[in-house]
TORKOL-516539 format. One record per residue (C-alpha): x, y negated, z negated; residue number from 1. Coordinates in nm, 2 decimals, padded with zeros to 4 digits, m for minus. Layout:
+--------+--------+--------+-----+
:     px :     py :     pz :   i :
+--------+--------+--------+-----+
:      X :      Y :      Z : NUM :
...
+--------+--------+--------+-----+
This chain:
+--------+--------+--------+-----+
:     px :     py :     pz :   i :
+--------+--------+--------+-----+
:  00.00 :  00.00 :  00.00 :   1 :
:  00.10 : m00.34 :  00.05 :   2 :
:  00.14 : m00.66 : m00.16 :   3 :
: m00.01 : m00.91 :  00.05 :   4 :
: m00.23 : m00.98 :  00.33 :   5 :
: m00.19 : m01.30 :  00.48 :   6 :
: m00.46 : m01.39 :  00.77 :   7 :
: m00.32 : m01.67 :  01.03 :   8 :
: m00.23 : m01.69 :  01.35 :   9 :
:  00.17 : m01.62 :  01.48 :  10 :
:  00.35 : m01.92 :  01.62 :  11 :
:  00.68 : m02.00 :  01.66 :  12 :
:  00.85 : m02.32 :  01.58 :  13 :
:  01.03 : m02.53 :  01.81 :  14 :
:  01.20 : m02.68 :  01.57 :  15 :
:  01.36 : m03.05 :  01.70 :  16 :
:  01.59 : m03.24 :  01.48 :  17 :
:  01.65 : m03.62 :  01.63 :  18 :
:  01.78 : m03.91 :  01.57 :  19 :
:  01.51 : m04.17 :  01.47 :  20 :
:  01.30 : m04.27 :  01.22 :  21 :
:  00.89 : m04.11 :  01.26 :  22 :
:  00.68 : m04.18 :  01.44 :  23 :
:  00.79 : m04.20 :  01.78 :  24 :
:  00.79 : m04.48 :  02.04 :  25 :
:  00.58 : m04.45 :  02.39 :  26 :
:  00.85 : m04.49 :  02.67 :  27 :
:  01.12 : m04.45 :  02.36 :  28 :
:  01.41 : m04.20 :  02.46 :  29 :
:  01.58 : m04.07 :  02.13 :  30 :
:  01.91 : m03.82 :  02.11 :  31 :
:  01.87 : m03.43 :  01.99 :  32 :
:  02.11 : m03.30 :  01.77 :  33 :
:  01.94 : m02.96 :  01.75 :  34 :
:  01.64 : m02.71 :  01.87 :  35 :
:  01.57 : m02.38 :  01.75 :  36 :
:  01.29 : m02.13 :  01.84 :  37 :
:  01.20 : m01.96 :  01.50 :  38 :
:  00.93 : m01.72 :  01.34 :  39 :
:  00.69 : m02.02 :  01.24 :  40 :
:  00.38 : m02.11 :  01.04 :  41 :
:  00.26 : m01.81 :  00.85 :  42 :
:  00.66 : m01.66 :  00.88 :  43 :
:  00.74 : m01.93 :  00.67 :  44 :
:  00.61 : m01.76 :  00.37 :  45 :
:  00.62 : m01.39 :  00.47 :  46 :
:  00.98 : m01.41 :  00.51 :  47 :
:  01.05 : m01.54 :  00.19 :  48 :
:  00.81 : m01.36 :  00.03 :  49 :
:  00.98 : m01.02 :  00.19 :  50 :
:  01.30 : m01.15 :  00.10 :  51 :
:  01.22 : m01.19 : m00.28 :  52 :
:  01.09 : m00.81 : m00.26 :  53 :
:  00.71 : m00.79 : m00.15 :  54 :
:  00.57 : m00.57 :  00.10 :  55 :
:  00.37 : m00.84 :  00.31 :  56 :
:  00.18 : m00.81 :  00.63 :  57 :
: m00.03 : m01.03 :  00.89 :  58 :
: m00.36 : m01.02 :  01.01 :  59 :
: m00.29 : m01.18 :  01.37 :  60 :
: m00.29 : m01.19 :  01.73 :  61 :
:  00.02 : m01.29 :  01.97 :  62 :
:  00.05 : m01.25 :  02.38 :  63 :
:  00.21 : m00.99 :  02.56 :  64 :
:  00.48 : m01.20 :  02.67 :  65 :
:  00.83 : m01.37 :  02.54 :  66 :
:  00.74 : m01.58 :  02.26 :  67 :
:  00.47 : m01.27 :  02.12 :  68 :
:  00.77 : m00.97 :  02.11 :  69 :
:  01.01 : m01.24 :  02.00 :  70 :
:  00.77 : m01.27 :  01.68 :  71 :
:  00.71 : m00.90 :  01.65 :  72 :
:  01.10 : m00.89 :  01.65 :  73 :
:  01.18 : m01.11 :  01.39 :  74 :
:  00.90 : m00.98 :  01.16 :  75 :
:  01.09 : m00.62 :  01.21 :  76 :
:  01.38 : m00.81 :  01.17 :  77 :
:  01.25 : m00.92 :  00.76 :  78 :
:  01.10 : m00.60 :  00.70 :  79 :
:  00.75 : m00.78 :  00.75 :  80 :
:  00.45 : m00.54 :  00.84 :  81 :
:  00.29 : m00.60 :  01.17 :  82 :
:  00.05 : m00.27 :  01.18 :  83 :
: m00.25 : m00.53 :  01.17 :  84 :
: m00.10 : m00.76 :  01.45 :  85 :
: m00.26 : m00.72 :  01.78 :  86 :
: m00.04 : m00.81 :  02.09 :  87 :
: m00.32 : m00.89 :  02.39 :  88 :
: m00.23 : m00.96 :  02.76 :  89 :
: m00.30 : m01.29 :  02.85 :  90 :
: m00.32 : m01.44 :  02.51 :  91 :
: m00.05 : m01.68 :  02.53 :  92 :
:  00.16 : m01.68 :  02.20 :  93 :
:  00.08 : m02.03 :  02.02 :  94 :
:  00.40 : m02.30 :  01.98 :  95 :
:  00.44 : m02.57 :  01.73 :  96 :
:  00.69 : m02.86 :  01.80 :  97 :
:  00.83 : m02.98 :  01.48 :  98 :
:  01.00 : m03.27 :  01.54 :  99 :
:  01.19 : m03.37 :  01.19 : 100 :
:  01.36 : m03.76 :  01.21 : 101 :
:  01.65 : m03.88 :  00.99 : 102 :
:  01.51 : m03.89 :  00.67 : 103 :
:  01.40 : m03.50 :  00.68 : 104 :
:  01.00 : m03.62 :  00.71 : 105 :
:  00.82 : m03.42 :  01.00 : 106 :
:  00.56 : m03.41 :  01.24 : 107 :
:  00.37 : m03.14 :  01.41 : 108 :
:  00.27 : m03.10 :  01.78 : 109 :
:  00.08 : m02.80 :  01.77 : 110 :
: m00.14 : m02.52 :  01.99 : 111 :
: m00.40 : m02.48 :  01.71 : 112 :
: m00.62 : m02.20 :  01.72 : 113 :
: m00.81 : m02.18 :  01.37 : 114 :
: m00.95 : m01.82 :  01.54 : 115 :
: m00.95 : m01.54 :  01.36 : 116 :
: m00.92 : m01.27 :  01.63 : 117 :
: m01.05 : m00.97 :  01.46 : 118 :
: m01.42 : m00.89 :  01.32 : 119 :
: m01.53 : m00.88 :  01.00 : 120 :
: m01.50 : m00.47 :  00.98 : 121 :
: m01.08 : m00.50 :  01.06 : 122 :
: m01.06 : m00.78 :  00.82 : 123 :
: m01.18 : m00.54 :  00.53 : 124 :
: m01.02 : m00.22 :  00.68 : 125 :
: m00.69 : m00.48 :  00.60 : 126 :
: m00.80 : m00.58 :  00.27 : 127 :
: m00.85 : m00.26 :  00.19 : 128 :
: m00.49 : m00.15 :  00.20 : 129 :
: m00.29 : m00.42 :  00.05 : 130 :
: m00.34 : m00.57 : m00.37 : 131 :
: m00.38 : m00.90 : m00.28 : 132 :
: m00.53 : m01.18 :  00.01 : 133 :
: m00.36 : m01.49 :  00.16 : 134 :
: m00.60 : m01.78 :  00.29 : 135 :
: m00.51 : m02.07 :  00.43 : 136 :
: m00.73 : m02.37 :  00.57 : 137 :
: m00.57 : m02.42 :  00.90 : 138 :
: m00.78 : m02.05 :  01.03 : 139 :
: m01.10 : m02.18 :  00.83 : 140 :
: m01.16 : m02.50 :  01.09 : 141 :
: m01.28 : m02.27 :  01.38 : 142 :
: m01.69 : m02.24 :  01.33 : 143 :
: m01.67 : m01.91 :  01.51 : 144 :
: m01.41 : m01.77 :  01.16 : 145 :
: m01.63 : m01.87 :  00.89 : 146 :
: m01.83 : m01.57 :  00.80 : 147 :
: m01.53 : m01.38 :  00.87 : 148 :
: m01.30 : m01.57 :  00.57 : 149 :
: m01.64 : m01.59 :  00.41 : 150 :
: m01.66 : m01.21 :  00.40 : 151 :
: m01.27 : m01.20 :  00.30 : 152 :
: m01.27 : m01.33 :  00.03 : 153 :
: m01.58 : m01.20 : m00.08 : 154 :
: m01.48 : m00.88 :  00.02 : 155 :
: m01.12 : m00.91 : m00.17 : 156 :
: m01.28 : m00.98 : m00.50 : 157 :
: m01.53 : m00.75 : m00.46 : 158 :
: m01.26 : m00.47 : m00.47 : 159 :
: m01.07 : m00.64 : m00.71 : 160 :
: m00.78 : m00.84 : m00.51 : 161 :
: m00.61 : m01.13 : m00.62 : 162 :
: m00.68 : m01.38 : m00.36 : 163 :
: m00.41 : m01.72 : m00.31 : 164 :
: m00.54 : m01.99 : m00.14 : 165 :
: m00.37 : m02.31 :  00.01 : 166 :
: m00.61 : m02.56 :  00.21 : 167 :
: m00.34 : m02.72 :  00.38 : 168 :
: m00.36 : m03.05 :  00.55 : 169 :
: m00.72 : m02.95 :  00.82 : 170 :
: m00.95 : m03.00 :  00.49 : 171 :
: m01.17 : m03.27 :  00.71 : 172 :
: m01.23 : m03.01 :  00.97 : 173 :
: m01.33 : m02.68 :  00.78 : 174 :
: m01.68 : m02.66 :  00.68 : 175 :
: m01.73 : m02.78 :  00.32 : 176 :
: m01.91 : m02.48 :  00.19 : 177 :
: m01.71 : m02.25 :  00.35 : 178 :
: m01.45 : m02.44 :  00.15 : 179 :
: m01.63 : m02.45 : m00.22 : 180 :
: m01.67 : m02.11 : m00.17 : 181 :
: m01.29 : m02.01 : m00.09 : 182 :
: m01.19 : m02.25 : m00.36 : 183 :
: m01.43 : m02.09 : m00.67 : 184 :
: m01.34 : m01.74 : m00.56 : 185 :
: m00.96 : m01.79 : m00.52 : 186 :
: m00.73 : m01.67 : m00.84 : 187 :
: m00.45 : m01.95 : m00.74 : 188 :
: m00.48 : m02.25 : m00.52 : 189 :
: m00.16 : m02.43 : m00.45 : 190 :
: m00.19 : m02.77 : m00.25 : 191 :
: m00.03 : m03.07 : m00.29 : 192 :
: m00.08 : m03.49 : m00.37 : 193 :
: m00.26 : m03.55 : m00.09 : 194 :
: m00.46 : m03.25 :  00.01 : 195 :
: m00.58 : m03.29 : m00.39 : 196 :
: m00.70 : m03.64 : m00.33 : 197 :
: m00.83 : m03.54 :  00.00 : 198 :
: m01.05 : m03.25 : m00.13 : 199 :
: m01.15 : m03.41 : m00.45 : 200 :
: m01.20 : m03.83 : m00.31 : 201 :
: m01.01 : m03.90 : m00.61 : 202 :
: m00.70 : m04.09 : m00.63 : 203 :
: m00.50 : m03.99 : m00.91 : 204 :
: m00.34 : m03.67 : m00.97 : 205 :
: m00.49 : m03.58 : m01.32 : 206 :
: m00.85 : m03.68 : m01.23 : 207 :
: m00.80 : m03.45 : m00.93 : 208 :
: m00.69 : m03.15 : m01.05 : 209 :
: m00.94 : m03.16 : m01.31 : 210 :
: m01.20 : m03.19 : m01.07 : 211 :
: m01.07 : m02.89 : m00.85 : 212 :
: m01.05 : m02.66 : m01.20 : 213 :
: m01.42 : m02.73 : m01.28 : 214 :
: m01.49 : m02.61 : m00.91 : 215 :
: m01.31 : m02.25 : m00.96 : 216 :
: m01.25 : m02.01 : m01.25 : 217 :
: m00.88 : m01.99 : m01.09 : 218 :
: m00.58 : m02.17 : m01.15 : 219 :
: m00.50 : m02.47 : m00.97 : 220 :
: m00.15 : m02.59 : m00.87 : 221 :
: m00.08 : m02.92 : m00.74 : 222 :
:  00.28 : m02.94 : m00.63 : 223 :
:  00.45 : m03.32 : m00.65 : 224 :
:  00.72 : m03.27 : m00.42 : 225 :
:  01.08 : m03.38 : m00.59 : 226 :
:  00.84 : m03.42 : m00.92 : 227 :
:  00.74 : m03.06 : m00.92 : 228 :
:  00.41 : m02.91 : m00.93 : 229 :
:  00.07 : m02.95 : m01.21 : 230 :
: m00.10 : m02.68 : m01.39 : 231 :
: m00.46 : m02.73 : m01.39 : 232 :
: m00.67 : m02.46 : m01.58 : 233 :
: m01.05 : m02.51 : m01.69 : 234 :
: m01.11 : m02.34 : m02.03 : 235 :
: m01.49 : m02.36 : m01.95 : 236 :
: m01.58 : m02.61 : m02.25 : 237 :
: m01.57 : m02.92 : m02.02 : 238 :
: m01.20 : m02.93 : m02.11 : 239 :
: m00.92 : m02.90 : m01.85 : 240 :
: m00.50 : m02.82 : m02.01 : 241 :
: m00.25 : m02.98 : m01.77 : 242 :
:  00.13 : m02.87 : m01.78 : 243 :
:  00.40 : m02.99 : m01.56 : 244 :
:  00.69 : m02.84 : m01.41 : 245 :
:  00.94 : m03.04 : m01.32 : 246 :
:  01.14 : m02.98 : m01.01 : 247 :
:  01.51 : m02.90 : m00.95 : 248 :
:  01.77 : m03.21 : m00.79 : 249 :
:  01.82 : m03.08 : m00.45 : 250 :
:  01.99 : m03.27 : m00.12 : 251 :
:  01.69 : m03.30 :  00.10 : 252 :
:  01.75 : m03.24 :  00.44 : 253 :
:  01.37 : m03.10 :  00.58 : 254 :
:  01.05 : m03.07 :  00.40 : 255 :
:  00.95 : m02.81 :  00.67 : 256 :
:  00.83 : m02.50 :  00.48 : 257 :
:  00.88 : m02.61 :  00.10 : 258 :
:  00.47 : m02.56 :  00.02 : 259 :
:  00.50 : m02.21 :  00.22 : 260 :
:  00.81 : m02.09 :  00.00 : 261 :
:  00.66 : m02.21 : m00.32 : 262 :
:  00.34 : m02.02 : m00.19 : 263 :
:  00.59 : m01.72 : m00.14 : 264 :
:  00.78 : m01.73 : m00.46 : 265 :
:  00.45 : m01.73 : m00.66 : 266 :
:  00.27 : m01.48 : m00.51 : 267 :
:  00.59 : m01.27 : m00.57 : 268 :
:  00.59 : m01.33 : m00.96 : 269 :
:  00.21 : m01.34 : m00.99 : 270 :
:  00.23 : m00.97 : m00.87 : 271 :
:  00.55 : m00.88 : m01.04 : 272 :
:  00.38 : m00.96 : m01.35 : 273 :
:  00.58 : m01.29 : m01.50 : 274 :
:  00.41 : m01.54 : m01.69 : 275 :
:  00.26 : m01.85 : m01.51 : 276 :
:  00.58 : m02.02 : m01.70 : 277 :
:  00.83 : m01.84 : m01.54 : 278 :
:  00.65 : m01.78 : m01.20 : 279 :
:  00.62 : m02.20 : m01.13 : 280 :
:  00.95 : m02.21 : m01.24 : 281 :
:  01.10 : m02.03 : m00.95 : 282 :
:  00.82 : m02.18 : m00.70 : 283 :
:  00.96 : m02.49 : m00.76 : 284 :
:  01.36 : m02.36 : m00.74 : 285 :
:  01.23 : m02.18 : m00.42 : 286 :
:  01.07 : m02.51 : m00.25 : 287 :
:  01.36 : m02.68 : m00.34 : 288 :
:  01.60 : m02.49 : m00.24 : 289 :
:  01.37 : m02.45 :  00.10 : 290 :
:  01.45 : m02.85 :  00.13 : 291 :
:  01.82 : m02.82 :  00.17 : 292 :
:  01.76 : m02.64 :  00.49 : 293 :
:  01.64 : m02.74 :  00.82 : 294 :
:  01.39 : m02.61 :  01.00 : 295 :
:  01.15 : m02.35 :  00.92 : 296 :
:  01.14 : m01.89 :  00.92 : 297 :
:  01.47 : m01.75 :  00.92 : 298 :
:  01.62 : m02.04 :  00.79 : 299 :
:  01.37 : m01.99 :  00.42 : 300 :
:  01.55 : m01.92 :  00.13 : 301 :
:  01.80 : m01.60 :  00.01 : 302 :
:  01.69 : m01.46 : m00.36 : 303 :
:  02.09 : m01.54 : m00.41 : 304 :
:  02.02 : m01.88 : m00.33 : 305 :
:  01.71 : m01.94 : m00.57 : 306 :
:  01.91 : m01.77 : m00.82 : 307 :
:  02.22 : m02.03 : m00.82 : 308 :
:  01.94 : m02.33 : m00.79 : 309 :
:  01.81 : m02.16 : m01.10 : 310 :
:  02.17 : m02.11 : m01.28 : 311 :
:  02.30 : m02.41 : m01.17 : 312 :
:  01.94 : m02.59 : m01.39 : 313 :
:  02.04 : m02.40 : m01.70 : 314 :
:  01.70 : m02.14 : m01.63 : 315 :
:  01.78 : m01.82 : m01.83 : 316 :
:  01.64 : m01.60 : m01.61 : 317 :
:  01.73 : m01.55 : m01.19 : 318 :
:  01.49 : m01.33 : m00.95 : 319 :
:  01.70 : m01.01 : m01.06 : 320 :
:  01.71 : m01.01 : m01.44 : 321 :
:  01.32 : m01.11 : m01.48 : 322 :
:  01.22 : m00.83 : m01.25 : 323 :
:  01.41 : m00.63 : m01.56 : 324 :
:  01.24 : m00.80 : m01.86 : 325 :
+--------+--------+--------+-----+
C-alpha cells in the first residue's frame, strides 16, 4: 500500500531564470542566464516527499509524446508510483513557463487543465490503495471535476484516510461549496498569507486562521514565508489556540516549490507519526531549504540537506534520528 495519493495533473517546468525585475515589459528584450525542463507542479512535492521516505503516487494523465515519457522517467527516476497515470495519444503533456527575475520572485505561464481525467469509480479504486489523499485547488476549478474531488474526499474519510489539502492560488475560480466542503473534511490544510485572506475576506493573519479553524475540524497551517508558518486549531468552544513556528535564515534564491516541500515534509511526519511540533519544524527547514535552490522537481530538497538546515538551527532532532524515537 502506499502513503499518498496525490490527484493533479503532470507538467513540466520550463524553468527561466533572467535578468530583470517582474513583471515583464511588452517589446522588452531581457538576457537568460538559464532554462531547464524539469518534473513540475505536482513533482514538486512527490519528489521530496519520496525522497524523505514515503511511498507516493499520482492520479494523472500525460501524452504519448516527449514531454509525457520524460515525466514518466523522472518519476521512475525518484521512486514515484505512476500505476495510476494514464499516458493517452494525443493528449498533449501540459507545460508551465516559470520565469523567476532577480530577486527569486516568480511568475507562471501555464497550460492549465483543472481536469480530472478519470471517473469517480478509478478515483476510489486509487484511494483505496494508498493511507492517505492529496487535494489541491488548481484540479478543483474545472466544473466538469467537482463531484469527482467531491466524492474524493468523501470517499477518503469515509474509509478512514487522512486527507491534506492546499487551495493554492485559483481559490476565485473553484466553486465555493465544493471548497467548504474540501476544507471541513480535510485533516490538514496548508496555504499561505494571501490565499488565507483570499478565502476568508479577512486581512489579518490571526482573524484568518481563526475563521478557517471554525470552518473545519482539521488543523489549519498558514505558512508566512521567511516568518514561518501559524498553527490554527479550533477546540470547539468558540475558542481558536494559535502557535507559531518560526522559520530557518536561508539565502533565497527562488521561492519556486517552497509551499509544495513544506506540503511534502508534513505529510511525511504526519504519517510517520511525529508530533505536530516536530512535523512543522522540519516543514519549515524543508521550504527553506527548498529556497536556496532554483527552480523546481529534481532540484527539491535531499533529507541530508534538511538535516544540516536543522543542525546548523540547534533542532535536536534530523529526519534520521526522529524516525528512531
Amino acid at each position: 500500500m502506499d502513503d499518498v495519493l496525490l490527484i493533479s495533473y503532470p507538467v513540466v517546468d520550463i524553468n527561466i531564470s533572467y535578468r530583470g525585475r517582474l513583471p515583464v515589459e511588452m517589446d522588452a528584450t531581457y538576457a537568460i542566464n538559464t532554462v531547464e525542463y524539469v518534473a513540475g507542479g505536482p513533482a514538486n512535492v512527490l519528489i521530496v516527499a519520496a525522497r524523505l521516505g514515503l511511498r507516493v503516487a499520482l492520479l494523472g494523465t500525460v501524452g504519448d509524446d516527449y514531454l509525457g515519457h520524460f515525466i514518466l522517467s523522472e518519476y521512475k527516476n525518484e521512486g514515484i508510483s505512476t500505476e495510476h497515470i494514464r499516458q493517452v495519444a494525443g493528449y498533449k503533456t501540459h507545460q508551465v513557463f516559470v520565469l523567476v527575475d532577480d530577486l527569486g520572485e516568480h511568475a507562471y505561464i501555464s497550460m492549465i487543465d483543472n481536469e480530472i481525467h478519470a471517473n469517480i469509480e478509478q478515483i476510489r479504486n486509487s484511494i483505496d490503495k494508498v493511507k492517505a489523499l492529496c487535494l489541491t485547488g488548481y484540479t478543483m476549478v474545472s466544473q466538469g471535476s467537482v463531484e469527482k474531488n467531491r466524492s474524493a474526499v468523501q470517499y477518503a474519510k469515509e474509509t478512514g484516510k487522512l486527507v491534506f489539502f492546499d487551495p493554492g492560488p485559483m481559490i476565485p475560480a473553484v466553486d465555493p461549496v465544493l471548497m467548504a466542503d474540501v476544507i471541513s473534511l480535510s485533516d490538514y490544510i496548508a496555504l499561505n498569507r494571501d490565499e488565507a485572506f483570499l478565502l476568508t475576506g479577512e486581512n489579518t493573519l490571526s482573524e484568518a486562521g481563526k475563521t478557517l479553524s471554525k470552518r473545519t475540524s482539521g488543523r489549519v497551517i498558514i505558512k508566512d514565508g521567511a516568518e514561518g508558518c501559524y498553527l490554527f486549531s479550533d477546540n470547539k468552544n468558540n475558542a481558536v489556540s494559535t502557535r507559531h513556528y518560526p522559520g530557518f535564515p536561508a539565502s533565497f534564491l527562488d521561492s519556486t516549490g517552497a509551499g509544495d516541500s513544506f506540503m511534502a515534509a508534513l505529510m511525511y511526519a504526519v504519517l510517520q507519526g511525529w508530533n505536530v511540533d516536530d512535523a512543522l519544524t522540519l516543514a519549515n527547514a524543508t521550504g527553506a531549504v527548498m529556497v536556496t535552490k532554483f527552480g523546481s522537481g529534481t532540484n527539491a530538497p535531499y533529507p541530508s540537506e534538511i538535516n544540516e538546515m536543522l543542525t546548523n538551527n540547534g533542532i535536536l532532532f534530523t529526519v534520521n534520528t526522529r524516525k528512531q524515537m
